[in-house]
C-alpha positions as CSV (number, residue, x, y, z in Angstrom):
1,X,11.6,-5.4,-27.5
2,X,14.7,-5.4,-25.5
3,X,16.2,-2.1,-26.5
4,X,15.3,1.5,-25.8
5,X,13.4,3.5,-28.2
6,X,14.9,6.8,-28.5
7,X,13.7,8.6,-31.3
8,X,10.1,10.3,-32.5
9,X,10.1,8.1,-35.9
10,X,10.0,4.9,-33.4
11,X,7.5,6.5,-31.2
12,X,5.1,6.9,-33.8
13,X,5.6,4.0,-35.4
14,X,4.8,2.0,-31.8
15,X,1.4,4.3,-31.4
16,X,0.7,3.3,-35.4
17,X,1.2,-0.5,-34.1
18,X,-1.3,0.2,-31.2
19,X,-3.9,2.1,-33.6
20,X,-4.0,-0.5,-36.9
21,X,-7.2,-2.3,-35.6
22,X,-9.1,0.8,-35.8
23,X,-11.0,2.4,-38.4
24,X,-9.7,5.3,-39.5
25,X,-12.6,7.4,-38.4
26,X,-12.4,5.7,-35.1
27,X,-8.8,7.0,-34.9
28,X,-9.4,10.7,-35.1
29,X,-12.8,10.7,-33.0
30,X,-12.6,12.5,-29.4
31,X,-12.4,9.5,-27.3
32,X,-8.6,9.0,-28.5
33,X,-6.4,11.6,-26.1
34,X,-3.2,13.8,-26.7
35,X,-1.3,11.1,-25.8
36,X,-2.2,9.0,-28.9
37,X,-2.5,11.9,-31.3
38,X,1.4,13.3,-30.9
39,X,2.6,9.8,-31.4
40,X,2.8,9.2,-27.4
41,X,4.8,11.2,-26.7
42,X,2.5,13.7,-25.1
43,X,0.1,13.6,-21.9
44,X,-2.6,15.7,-21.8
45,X,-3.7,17.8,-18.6
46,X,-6.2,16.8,-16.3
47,X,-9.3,18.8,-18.4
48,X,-8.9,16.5,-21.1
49,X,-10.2,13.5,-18.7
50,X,-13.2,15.2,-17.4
51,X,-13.9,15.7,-20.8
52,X,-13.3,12.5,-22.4
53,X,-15.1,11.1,-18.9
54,X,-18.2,12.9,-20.2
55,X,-17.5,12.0,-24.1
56,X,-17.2,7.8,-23.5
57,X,-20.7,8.2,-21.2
58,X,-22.5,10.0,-24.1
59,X,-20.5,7.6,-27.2
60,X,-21.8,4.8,-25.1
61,X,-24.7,5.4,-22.5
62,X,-25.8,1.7,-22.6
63,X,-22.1,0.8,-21.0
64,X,-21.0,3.8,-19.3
65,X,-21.1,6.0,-16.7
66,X,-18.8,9.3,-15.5
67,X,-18.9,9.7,-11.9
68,X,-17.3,12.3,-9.7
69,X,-16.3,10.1,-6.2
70,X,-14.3,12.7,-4.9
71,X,-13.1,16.9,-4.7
72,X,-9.7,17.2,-4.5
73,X,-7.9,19.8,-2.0
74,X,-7.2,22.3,-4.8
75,X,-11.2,22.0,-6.3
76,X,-10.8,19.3,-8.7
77,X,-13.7,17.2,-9.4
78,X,-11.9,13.3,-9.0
79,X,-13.0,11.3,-11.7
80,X,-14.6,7.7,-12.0
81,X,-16.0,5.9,-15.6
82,X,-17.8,2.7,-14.8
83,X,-18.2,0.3,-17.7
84,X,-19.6,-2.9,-18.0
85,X,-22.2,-4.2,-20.4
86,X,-24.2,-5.9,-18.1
87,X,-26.0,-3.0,-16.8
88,X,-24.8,-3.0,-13.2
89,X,-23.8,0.4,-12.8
90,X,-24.1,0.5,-9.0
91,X,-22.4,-1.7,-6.5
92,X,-25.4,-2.6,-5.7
93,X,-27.1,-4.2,-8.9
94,X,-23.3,-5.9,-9.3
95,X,-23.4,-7.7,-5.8
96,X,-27.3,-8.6,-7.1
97,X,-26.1,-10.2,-9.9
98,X,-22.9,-11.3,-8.7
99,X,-20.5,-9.7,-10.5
100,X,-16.8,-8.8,-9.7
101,X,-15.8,-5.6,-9.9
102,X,-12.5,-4.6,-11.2
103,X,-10.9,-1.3,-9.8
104,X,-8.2,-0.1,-12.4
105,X,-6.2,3.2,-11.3
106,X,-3.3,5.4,-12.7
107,X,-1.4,8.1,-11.6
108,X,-1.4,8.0,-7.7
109,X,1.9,9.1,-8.1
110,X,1.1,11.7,-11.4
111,X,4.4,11.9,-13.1
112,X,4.1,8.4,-13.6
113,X,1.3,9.0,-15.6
114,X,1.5,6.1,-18.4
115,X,-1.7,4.4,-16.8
116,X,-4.2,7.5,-17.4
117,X,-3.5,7.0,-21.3
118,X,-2.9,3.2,-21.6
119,X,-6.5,2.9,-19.9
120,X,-8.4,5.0,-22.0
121,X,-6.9,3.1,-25.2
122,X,-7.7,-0.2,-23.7
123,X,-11.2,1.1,-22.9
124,X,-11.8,2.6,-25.9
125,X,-10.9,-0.9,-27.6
126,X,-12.7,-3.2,-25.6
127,X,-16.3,-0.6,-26.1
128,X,-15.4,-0.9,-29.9
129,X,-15.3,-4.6,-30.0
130,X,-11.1,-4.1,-31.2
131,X,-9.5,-5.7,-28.5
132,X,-7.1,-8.8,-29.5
133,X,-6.8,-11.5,-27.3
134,X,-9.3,-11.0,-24.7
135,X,-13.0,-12.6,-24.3
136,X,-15.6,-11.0,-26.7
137,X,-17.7,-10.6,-23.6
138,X,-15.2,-8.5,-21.4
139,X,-17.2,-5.9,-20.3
140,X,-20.7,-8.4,-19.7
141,X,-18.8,-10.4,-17.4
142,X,-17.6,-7.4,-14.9
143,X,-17.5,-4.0,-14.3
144,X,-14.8,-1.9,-14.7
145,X,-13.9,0.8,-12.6
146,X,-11.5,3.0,-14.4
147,X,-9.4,6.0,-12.1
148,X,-7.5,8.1,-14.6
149,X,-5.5,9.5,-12.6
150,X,-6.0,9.3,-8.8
151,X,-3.8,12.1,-7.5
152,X,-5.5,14.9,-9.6
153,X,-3.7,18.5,-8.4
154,X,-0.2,17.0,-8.8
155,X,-1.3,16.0,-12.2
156,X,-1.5,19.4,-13.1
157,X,1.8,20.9,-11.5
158,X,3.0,20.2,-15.1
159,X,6.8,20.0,-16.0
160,X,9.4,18.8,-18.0
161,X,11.9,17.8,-15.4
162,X,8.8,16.2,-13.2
163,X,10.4,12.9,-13.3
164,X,14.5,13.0,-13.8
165,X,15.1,9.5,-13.5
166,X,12.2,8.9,-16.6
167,X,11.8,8.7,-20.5
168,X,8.8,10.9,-21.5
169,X,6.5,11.8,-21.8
170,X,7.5,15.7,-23.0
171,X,6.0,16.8,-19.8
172,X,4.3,15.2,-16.4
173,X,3.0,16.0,-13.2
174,X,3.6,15.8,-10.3
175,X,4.4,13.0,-7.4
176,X,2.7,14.0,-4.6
177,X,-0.4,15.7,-3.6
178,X,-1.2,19.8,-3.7
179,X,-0.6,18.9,0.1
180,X,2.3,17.0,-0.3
181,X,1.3,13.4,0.4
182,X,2.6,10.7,-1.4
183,X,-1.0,8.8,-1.7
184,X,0.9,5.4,-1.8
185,X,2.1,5.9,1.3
186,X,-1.3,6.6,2.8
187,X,-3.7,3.3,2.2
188,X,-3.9,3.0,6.4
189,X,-3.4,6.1,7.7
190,X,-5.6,8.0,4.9
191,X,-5.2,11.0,6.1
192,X,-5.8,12.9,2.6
193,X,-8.4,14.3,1.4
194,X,-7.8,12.1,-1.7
195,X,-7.5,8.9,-0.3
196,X,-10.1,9.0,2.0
197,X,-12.6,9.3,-1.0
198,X,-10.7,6.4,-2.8
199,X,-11.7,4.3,0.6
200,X,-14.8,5.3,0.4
201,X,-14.9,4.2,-3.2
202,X,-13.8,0.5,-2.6
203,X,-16.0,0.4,0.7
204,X,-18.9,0.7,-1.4
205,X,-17.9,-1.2,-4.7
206,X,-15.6,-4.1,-2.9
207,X,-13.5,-4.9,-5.8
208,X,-12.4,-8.1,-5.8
209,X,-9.2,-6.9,-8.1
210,X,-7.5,-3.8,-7.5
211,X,-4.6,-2.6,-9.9
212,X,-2.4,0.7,-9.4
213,X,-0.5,1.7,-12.0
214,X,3.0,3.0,-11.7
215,X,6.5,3.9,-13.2
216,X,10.0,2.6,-11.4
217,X,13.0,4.3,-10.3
218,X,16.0,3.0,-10.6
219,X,18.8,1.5,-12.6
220,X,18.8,0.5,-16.6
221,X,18.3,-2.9,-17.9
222,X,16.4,-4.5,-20.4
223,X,13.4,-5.8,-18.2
224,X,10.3,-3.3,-19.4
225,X,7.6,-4.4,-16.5
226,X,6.8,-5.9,-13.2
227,X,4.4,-7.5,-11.7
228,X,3.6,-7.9,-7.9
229,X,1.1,-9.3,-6.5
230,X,-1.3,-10.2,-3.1
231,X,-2.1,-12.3,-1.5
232,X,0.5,-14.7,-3.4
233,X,2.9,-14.4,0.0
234,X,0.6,-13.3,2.8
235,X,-3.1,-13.0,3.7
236,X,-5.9,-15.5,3.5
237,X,-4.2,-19.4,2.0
238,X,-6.9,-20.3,-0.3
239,X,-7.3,-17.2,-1.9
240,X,-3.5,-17.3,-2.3
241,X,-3.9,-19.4,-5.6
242,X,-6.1,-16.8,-6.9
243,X,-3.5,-14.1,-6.5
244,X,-0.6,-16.6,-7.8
245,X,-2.8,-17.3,-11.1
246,X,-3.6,-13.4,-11.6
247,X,0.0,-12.7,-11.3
248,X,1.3,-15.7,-13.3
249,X,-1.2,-15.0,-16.5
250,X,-0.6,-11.9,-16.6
251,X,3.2,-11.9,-16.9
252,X,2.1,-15.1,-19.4
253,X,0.6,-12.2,-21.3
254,X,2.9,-9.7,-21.0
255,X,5.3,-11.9,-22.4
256,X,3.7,-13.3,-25.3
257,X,2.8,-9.2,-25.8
258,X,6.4,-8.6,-26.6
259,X,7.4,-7.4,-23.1
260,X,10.1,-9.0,-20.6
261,X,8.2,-9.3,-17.5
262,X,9.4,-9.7,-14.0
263,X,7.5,-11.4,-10.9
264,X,9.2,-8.9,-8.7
265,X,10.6,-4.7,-7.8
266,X,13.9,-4.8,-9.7
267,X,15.4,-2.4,-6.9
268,X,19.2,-3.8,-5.9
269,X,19.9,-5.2,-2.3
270,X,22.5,-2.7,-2.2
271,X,21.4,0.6,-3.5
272,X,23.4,1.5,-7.5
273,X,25.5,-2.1,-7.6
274,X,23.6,-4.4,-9.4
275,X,25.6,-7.4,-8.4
276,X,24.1,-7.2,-5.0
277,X,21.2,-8.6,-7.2
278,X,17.6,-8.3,-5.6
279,X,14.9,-9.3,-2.7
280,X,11.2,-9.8,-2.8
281,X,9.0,-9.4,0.0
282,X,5.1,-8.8,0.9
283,X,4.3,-4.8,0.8
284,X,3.0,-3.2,4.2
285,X,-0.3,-1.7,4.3
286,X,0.2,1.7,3.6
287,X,0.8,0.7,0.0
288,X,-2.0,-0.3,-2.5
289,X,-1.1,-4.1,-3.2
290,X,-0.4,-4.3,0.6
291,X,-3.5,-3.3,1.9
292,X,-6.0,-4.7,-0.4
293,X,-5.1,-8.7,0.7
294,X,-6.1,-7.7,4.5
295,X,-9.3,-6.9,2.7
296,X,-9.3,-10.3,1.5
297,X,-9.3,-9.5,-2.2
298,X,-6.7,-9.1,-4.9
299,X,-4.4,-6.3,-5.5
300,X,-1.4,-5.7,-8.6
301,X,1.4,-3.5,-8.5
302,X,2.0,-2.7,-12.0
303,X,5.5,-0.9,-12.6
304,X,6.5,-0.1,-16.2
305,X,10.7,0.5,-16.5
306,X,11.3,4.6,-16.4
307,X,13.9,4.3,-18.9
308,X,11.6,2.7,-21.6
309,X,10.5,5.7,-23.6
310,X,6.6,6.3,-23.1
311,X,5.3,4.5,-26.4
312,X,6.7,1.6,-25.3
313,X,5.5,1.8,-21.8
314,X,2.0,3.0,-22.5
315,X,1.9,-0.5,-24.7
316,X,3.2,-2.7,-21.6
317,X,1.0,-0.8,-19.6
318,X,-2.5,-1.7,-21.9
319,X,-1.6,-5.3,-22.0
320,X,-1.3,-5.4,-18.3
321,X,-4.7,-3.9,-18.6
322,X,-5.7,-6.4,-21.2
323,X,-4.5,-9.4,-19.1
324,X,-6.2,-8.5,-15.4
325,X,-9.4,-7.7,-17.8
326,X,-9.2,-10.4,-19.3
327,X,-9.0,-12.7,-16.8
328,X,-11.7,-11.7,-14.3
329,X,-14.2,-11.9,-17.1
330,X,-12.5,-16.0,-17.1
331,X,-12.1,-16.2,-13.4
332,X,-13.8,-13.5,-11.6
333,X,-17.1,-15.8,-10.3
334,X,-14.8,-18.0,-8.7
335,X,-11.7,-16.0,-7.8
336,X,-15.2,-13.9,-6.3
337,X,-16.0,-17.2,-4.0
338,X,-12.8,-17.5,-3.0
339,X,-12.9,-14.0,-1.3
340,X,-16.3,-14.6,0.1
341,X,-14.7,-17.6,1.9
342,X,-11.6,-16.0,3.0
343,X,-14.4,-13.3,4.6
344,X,-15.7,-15.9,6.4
345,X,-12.5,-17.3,8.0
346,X,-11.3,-14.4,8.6
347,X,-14.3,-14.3,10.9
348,X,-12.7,-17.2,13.2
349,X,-9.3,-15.9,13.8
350,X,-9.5,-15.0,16.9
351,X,-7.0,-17.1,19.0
352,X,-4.9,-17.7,16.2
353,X,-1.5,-16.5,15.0
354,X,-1.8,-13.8,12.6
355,X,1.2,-12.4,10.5
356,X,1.7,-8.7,10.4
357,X,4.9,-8.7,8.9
358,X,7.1,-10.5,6.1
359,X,10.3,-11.2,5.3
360,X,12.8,-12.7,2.7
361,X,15.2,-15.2,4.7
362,X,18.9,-15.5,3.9
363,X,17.6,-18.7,1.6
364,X,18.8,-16.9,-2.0
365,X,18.5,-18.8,-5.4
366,X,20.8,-17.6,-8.9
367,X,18.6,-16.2,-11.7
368,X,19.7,-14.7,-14.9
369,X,18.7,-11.4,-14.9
370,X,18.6,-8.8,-18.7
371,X,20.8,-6.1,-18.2
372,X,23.8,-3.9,-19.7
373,X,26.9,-3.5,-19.2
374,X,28.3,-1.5,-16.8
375,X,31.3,0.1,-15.1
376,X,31.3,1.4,-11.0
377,X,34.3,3.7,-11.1
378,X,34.8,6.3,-8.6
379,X,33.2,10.1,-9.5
380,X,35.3,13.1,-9.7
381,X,31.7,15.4,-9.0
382,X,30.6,13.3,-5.8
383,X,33.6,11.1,-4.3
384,X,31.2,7.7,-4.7
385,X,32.0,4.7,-6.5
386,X,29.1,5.7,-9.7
387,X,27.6,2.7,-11.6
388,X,27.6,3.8,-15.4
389,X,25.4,1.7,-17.9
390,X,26.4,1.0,-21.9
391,X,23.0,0.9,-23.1
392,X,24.0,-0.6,-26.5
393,X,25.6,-3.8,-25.0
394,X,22.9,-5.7,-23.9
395,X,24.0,-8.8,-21.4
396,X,23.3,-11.4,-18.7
397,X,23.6,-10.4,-15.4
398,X,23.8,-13.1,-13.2
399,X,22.9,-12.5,-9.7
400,X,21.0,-13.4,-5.9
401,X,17.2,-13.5,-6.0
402,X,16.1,-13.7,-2.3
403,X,12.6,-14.5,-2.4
404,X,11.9,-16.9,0.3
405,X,9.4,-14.7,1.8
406,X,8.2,-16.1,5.6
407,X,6.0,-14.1,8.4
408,X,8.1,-12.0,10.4
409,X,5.8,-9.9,13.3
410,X,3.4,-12.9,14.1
411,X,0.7,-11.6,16.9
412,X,-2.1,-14.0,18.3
413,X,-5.5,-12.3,17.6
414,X,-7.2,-11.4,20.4
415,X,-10.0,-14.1,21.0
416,X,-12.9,-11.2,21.5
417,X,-11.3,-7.8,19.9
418,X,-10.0,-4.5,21.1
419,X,-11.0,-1.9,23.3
420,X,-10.6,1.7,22.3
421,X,-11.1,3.9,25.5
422,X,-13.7,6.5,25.7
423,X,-10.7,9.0,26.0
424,X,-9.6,8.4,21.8
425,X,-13.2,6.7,20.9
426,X,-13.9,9.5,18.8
427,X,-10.7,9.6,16.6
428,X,-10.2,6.3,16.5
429,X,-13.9,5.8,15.2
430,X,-13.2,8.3,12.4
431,X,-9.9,6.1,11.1
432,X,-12.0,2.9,11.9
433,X,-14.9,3.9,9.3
434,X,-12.6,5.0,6.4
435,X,-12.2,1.5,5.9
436,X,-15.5,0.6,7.0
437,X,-14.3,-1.6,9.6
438,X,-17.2,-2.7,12.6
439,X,-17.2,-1.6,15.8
440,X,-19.6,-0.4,18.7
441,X,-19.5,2.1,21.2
442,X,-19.8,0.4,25.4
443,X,-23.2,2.0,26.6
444,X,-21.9,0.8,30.1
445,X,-19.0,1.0,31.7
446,X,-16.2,-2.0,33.1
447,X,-15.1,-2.3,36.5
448,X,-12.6,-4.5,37.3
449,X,-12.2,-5.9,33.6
450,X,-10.1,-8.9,32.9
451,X,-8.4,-7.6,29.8
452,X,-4.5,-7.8,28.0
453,X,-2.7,-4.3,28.2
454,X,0.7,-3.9,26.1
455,X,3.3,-1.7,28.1
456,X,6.1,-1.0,25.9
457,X,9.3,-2.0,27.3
458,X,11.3,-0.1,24.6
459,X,10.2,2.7,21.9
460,X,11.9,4.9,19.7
461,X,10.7,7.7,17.7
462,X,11.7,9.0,14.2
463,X,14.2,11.1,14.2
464,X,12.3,12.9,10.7
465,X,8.8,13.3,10.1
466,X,7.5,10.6,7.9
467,X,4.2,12.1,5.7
468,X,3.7,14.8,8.3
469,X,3.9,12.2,10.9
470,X,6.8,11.1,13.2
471,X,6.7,7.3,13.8
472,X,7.2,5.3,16.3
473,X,8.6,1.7,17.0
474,X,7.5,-0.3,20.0
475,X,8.9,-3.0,21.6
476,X,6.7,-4.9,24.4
477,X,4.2,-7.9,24.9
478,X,0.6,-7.9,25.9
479,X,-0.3,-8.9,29.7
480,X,-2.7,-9.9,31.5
481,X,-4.2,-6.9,33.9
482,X,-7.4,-5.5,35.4
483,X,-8.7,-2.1,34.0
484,X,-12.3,0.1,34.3
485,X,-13.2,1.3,30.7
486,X,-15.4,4.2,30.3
487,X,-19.1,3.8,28.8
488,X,-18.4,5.3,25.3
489,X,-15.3,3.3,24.6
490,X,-15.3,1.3,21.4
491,X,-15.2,-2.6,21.4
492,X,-13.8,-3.4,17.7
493,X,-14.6,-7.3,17.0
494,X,-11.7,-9.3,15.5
495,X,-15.0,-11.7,14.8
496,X,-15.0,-9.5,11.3
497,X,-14.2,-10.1,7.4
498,X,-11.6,-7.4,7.8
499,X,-10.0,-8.9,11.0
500,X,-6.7,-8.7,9.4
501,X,-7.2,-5.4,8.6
502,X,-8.3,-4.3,12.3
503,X,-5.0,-5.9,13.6
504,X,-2.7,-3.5,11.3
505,X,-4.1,-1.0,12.6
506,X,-4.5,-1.4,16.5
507,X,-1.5,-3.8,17.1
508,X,0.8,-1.3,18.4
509,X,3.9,-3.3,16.6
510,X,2.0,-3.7,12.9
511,X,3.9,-1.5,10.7
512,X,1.1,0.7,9.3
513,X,-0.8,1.2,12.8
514,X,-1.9,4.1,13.9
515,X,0.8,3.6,17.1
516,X,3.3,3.1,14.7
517,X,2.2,6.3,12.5
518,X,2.1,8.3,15.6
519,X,-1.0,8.8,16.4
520,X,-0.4,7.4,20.1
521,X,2.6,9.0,20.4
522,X,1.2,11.3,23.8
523,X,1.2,7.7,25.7
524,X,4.8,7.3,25.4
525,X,6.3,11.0,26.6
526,X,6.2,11.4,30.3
527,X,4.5,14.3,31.3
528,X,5.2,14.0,35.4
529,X,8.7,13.7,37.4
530,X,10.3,13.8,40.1
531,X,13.3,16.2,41.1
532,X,16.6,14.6,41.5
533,X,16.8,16.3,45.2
534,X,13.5,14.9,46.3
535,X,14.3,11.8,44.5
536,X,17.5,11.4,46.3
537,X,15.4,11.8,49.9
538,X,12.8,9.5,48.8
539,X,15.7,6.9,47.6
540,X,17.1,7.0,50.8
541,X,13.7,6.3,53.0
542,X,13.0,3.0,50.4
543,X,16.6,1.5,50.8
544,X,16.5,2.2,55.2
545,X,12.6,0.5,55.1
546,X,13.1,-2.5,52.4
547,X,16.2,-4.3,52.7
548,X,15.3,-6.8,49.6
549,X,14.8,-3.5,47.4
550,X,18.2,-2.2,48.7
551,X,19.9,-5.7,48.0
552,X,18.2,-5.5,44.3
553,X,19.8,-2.1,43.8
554,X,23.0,-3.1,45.3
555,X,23.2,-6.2,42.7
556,X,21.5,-3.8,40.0
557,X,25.7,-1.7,40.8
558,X,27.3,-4.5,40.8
559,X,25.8,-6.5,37.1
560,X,25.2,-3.8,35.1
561,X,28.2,-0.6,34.1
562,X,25.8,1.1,32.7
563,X,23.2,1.5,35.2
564,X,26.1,2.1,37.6
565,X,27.4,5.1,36.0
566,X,24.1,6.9,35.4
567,X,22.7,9.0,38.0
568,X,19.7,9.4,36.2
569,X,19.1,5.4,35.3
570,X,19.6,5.1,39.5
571,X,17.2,7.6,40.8
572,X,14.6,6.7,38.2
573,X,14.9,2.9,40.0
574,X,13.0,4.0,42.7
575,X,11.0,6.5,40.6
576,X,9.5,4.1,38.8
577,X,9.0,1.6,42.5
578,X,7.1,4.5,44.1
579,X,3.6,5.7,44.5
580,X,3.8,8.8,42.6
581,X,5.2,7.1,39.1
582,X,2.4,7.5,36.1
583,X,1.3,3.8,35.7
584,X,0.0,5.1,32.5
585,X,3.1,5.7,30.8
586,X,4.3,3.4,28.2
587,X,0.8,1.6,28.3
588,X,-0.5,1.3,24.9
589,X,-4.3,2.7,25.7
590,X,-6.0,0.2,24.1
591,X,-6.2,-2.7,25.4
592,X,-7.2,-6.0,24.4
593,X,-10.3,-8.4,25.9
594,X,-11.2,-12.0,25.1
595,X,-14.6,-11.6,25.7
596,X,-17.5,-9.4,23.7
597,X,-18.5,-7.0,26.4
598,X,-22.3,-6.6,26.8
């Protein structure tokens, strides 16, 4: 289907095209929701899921359960169904009988709320034994971990005008949290209440597949759904095929659904001029798909178009459902091996190169891309060359794909792991066991430790806070250097399955680490200095009793403008060359070892 639906008979018809394969009494029994009842055009608020949480465990007790994992900020109970027909409803009894588990999630961002409804169709269909094109034996081959909606209190700041730049449905919640966190922002730092109980979630279930379900921004084309993917560019090699068949079969799916699926963010190089065309890349961390391949396992970004009206997109959004479903029941057991053994060599990285970063190169191909027409005329209301779209002329946009995608931060691993002083052991220890990462605190101190210490030899800070946070980026290079570490500091082993995962977050140049969230931030503000008068006397005594440092300032005048015309830059030269400078500042405070201190 290549062109919008826009009116209520079209909408119906669609949710009558989802709804054939079921009985009749089937169709008006609780477990269908609002959503499919008005014709989906509708959402229902968040009281309908606790209630159809409770009504699928009791319909079906011998395949599901309705957990609460987490409370929300605001009270609300966070709500979890497991289903499987195995009867592994605890991680444990799955990791017994091997099973994968599949971790399916909506609304993280709860305007873009088609995944809540699409998942409680799908499930309903696969219990009832009326889902098309999927194995019979679904549910006996996994379990399924089904999130309504993750972001629970802006689900219920219910409006209208939620979501501007979106088709339906009537009305939405909200994008962020009652705290205002944008949760996908959030998958490192966790520093909501929210996420930090989905963490705790996947620490004790481990999917191996891990889908978030979302709605686009942007411009208007024809395309209805992407698809994105890791590991397919980054993480772990082997289990790189893995993530490129998930991805591939899926869109495979999508397509022969009806859809017109793309491998990639349809978001324009250049912001509202779509022949600027488009580039992929490899997510950082603090988003979903990002994060979960430093785990070693498999995460989808699913993003339905926003100008597709909500039938349609509900539909896309099932069969995406259908399609990861269907193929873990195939492939989970050995897509699950594959992880295991990515676990394991992620074990033996130490030494080695490890990318923390990705980038498309200049290295562009041509693709032919479904689109509209459309004008970019200059606006009387805003002064700005305005790209208008004529939705009833469907064409071919041809245009730049730049998806090329190579490392760009590459870091050696540390041959041992890092050591957290005894100063931030205690904070640090909190972040490190919201993603159950290993560590263990010194009993005994260090003297005299051989160990690598980053000084930052450049850093600037946000000029805007960032998720309540104001970020900073570091420019430097570990050294070797002697330092005494405290008994109660933390040695963190990169000898670990989540060793990828512990270098995002304590490299200081990683995008997601906690230095570049902020958290360090205190390390890199001096805090002592020295007045210009008494630096001007104590400048004086260095150049009359060291004639090399006096012929390295002298040259310092003569090469460098710059330096020469700031008093400041000149008196902070000897500053920084005499006893009293803070050898602490600019030194990253952890610091690095290659050996596992005893």
């Amino acid at each position: 289907m290549t062109r919008l639906l826009r009116s209520a008979p079209l909408a119906v018809a669609l949710a009558g095209l989802l709804a054939t394969a079921l009985p009749a009494a089937a169709q008006d029994a609780p477990l269908t929701t609002v959503s499919e009842r008005s014709g989906f055009v509708e959402t229902g608020r968040y009281d309908e899921v606790i209630a159809l949480c409770d009504a699928f465990a009791a319909r079906y007790p011998d395949a599901v359960r309705c957990e609460t994992f987490g409370t929300s900020p605001e009270g609300r109970p966070m709500k979890l169904l497991v289903a499987t027909r195995s009867g592994a409803f605890t991680p444990e009894a799955a990791r017994q009988q091997g099973l994968p588990v599949t971790l399916i999630q909506g609304g993280i961002h709860a305007g873009e709320i088609d995944g809540k409804d699409a998942g409680f169709l799908a499930l309903r269909e696969l219990l009832e034994g009326q889902a098309a094109d999927v194995p019979t034996d679904v549910l006996a081959k996994q379990v399924f971990l089904f999130v309504p909606v993750f972001n629970v209190d802006g689900h219920e700041r219910f409006g209208a005008w939620n979501r501007p730049n979106q088709r339906g449905p009537k009305e939405m919640g909200w994008r962020t949290t009652a705290q205002n966190y944008n949760l996908n922002r959030g998958y490192v730092k966790a520093d909501a209440p929210e996420m930090q109980a989905m963490l705790a979630l996947i620490n004790r279930w481990d999917p191996l597949a891990y889908v978030d379900l979302h709605v686009t921004n942007g411009a208007k084309f024809q395309h209805d759904i992407s698809i994105q993917v890791e590991p397919v560019n980054s993480g772990d090699e082997a289990l790189r095929a893995a993530g490129k068949t998930l991805r591939g079969n899926t869109i495979a799916y999508l397509a022969g659904h009806g859809s017109l699926p793309l491998p990639f963010y349809p978001s324009f190089v250049q912001h509202d001029n779509p022949a600027s065309g488009f580039e992929d890349g490899v997510a950082t961390p603090r988003f979903s798909h990002g994060y979960m391949q430093l785990r070693n396992r498999l995460g989808m970004l699913v993003e339905t178009h926003s100008w597709k009206e909500y039938p349609h997109r509900v539909k896309s959004t099932h069969d995406a459902i259908m399609a990861v479903l269907g193929q873990v029941a195939q492939n989970g057991k050995q897509w699950l091996a594959l992880a295991h053994a990515a676990d394991a060599r992620a074990r033996k990285l130490g030494g080695d190169d490890v990318a923390l970063s990705y980038a498309a190169t200049d290295e562009c191909r041509t693709i032919d891309f479904l689109g509209y027409a459309y004008t970019r005329t200059p606006s009387s209301v805003s002064g700005a060359t305005m790209t208008r779209y004529d939705e009833t002329t469907p064409e071919t946009w041809t245009v730049p794909l730049c998806d090329d995608i190579r490392p760009e931060l590459v870091v050696e691993a540390p041959d041992a792991g890092y050591l957290v002083p005894a100063a931030h052991a205690s904070w640090v220890a909190e972040r490190l066991d919201r993603h159950a990462i290993e560590y263990r605190r010194l009993e005994n101190a260090l003297s005299n430790a051989r160990v690598e210490a980053f000084r930052a030899d450049s850093r600037e800070f946000a000029s805007q806070s960032v998720e309540g946070h104001q970020r900073l980026e570091l420019e430097g290079n570990w050294a070797r250097e002697t330092h005494d570490v405290a008994a109660g500091a933390l040695f963190v082993p990169i000898a670990q399955p989540k060793a990828r995962l512990v270098m995002a977050i304590l490299e200081p140049r990683a995008p997601d680490a906690l230095a570049a969230w902020g958290e360090f931030n205190n390390a890199f503000e001096r805090k002592e200095y020295m007045e210009d008068y008494v630096a001007e006397e104590v400048a004086r005594e260095m150049l009359e009793r060291d004639p090399k440092l006096k012929a390295e300032f002298e040259k310092r005048l003569r090469e460098d403008a710059e330096f020469a015309a700031s008093p400041r830059d000149r008196l902070d030269f000897f500053y920084r060359r005499h006893s009293s400078y803070d050898e602490r500042y600019n030194l990253y405070p952890v610091l690095r070892t290659d050996r596992a201190p005893r």
